[in-house]
MIZA-331440 format. One line per field, with one value per atom (N, C-alpha, C): residue number from 1; residue in one letter; chain; atom name; x, y negated, z negated. Coordinates in nm, 3 decimals, padded with zeros to 5 digits. Layout:
N
resi = (NUM	...)
resn = (a	...)
chain = (A	...)
name = (CA	...)
u = (X	...)
v = (Y	...)
w = (Z	...)
// end
This chain:
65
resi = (1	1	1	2	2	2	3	3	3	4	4	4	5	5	5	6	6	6	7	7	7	8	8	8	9	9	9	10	10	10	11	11	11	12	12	12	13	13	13	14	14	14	15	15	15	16	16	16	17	17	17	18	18	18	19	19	19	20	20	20	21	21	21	22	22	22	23	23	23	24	24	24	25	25	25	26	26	26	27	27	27	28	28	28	29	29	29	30	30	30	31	31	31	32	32	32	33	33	33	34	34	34	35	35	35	36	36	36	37	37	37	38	38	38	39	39	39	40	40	40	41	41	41	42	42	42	43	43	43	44	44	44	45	45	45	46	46	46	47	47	47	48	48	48	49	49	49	50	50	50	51	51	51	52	52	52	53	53	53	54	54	54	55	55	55	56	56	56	57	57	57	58	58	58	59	59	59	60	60	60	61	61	61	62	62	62	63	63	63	64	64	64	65	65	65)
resn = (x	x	x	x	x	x	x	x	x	x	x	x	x	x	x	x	x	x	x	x	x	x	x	x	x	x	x	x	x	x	x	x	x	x	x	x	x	x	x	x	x	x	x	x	x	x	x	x	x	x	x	x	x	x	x	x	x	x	x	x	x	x	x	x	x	x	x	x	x	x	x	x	x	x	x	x	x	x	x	x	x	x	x	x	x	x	x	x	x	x	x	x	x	x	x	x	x	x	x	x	x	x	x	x	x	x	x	x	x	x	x	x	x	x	x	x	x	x	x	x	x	x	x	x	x	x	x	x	x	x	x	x	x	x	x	x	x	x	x	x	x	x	x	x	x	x	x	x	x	x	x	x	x	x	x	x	x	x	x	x	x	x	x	x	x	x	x	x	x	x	x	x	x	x	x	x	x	x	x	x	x	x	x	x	x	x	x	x	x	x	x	x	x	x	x)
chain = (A	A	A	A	A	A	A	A	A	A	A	A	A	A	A	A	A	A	A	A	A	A	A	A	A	A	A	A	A	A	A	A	A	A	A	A	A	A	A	A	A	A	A	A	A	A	A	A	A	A	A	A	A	A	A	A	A	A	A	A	A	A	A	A	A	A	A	A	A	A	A	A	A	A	A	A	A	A	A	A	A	A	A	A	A	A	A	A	A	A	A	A	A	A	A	A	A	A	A	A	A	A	A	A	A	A	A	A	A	A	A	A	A	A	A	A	A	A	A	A	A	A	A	A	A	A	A	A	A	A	A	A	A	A	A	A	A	A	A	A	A	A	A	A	A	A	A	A	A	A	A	A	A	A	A	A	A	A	A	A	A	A	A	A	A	A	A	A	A	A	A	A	A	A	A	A	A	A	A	A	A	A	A	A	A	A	A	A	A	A	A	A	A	A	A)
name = (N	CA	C	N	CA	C	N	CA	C	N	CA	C	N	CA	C	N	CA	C	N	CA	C	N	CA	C	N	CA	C	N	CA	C	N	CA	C	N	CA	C	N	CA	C	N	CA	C	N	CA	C	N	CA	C	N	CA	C	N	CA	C	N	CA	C	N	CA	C	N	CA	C	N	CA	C	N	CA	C	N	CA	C	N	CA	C	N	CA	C	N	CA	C	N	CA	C	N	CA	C	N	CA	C	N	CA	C	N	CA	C	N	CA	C	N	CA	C	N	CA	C	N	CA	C	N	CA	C	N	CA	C	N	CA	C	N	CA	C	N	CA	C	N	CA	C	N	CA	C	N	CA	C	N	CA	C	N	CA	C	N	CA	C	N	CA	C	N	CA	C	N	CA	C	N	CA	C	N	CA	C	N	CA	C	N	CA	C	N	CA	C	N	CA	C	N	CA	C	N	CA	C	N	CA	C	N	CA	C	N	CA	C	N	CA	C	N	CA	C	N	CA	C	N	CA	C)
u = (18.795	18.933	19.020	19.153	19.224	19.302	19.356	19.471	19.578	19.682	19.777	19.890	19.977	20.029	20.214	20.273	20.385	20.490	20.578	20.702	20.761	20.828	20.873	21.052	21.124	21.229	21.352	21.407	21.532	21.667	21.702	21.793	21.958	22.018	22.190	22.243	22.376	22.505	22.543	22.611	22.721	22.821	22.892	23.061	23.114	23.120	23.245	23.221	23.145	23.100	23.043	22.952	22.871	22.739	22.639	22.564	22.464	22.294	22.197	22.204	22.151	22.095	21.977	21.877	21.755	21.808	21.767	21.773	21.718	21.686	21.560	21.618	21.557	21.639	21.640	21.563	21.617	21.746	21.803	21.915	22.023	22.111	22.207	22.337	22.412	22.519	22.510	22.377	22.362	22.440	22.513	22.470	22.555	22.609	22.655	22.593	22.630	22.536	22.520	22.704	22.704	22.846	22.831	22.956	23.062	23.111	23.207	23.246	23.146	23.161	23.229	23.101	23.146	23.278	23.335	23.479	23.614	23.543	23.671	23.699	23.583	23.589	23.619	23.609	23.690	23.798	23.858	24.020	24.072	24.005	24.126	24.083	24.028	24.020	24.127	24.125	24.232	24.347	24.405	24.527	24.565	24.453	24.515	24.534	24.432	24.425	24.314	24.204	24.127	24.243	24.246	24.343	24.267	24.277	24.179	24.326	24.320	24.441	24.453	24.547	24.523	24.674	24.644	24.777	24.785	24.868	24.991	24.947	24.887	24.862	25.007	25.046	25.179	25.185	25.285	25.378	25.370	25.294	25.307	25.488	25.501	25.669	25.654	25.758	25.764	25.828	25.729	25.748	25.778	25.819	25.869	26.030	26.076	26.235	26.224)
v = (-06.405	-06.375	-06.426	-06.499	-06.505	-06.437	-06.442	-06.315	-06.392	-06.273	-06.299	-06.300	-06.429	-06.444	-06.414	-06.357	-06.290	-06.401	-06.369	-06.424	-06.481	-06.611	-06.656	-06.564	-06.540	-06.445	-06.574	-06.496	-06.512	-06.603	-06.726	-06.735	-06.759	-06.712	-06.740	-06.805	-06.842	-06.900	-06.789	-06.774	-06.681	-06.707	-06.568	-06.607	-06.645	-06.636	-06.676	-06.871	-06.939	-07.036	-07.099	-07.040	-07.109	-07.142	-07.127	-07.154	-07.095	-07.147	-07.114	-06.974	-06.812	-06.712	-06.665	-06.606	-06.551	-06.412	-06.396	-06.243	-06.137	-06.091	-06.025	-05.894	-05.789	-05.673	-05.621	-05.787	-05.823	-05.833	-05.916	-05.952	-05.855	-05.824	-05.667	-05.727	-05.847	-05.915	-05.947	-05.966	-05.996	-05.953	-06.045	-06.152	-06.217	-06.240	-06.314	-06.354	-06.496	-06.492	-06.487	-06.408	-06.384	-06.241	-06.147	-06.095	-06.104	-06.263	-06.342	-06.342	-06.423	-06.388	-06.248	-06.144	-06.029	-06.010	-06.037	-05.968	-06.030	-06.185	-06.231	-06.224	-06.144	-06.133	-05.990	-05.879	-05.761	-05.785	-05.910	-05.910	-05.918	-06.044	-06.083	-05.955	-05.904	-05.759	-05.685	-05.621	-05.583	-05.595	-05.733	-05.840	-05.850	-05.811	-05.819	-05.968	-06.052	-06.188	-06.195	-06.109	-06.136	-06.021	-06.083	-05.966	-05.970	-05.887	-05.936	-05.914	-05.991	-06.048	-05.923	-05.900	-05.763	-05.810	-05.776	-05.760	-05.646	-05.657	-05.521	-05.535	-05.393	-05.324	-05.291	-05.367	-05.301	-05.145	-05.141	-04.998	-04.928	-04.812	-04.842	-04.779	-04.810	-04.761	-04.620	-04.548	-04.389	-04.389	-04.301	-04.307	-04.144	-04.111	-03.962	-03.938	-04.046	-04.007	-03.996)
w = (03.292	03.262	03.377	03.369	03.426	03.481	03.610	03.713	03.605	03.585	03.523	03.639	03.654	03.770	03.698	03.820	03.795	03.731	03.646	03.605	03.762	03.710	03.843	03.831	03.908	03.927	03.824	03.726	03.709	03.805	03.729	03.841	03.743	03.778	03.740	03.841	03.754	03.854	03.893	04.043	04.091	04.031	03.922	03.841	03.960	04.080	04.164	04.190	04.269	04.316	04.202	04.127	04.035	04.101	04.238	04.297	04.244	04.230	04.176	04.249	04.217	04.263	04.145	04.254	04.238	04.201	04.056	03.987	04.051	04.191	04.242	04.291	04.321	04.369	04.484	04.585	04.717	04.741	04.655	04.616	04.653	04.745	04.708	04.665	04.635	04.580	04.460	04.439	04.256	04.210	04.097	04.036	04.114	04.220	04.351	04.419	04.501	04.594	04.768	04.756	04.886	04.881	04.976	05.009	04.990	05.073	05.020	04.863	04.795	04.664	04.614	04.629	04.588	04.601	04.734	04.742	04.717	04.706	04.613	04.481	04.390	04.245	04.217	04.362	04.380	04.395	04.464	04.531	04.402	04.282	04.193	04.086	04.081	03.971	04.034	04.150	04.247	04.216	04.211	04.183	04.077	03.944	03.818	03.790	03.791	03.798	03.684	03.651	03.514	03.480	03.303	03.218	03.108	03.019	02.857	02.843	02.729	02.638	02.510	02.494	02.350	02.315	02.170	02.039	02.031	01.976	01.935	01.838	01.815	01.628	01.598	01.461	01.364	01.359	01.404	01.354	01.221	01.175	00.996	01.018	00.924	00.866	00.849	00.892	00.830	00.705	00.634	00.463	00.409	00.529	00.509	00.454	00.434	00.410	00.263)
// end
């Protein structure tokens, strides 16, 4: 029987840079791959710089008169 050898680790882009990072839970910035990172994707949350976009649900009419 063969040793069953471990999954090699996960890797993503950092959302900030885009730089390869290792999925690992060495890792303490994941899914970043540095501090830096981390705290410039805190500053613009902070700043109100990501927004989700939302509509206005219609008004129903008052039908009480």
């Amino acid at each position: 029987m063969q040793p069953v050898r471990p999954a090699p680790p996960r890797v993503v882009n950092c959302p900030c840079c885009g730089k390869p990072v290792e999925w690992v839970a060495e890792n303490r910035y994941r899914p970043f791959c540095s501090a830096r990172c981390k705290g410039a994707d805190l500053g613009a949350w902070a700043t109100d710089s990501y927004r989700i976009e939302a509509t206005e649900e219609p008004q129903p009419e008052d039908q009480s008169e």
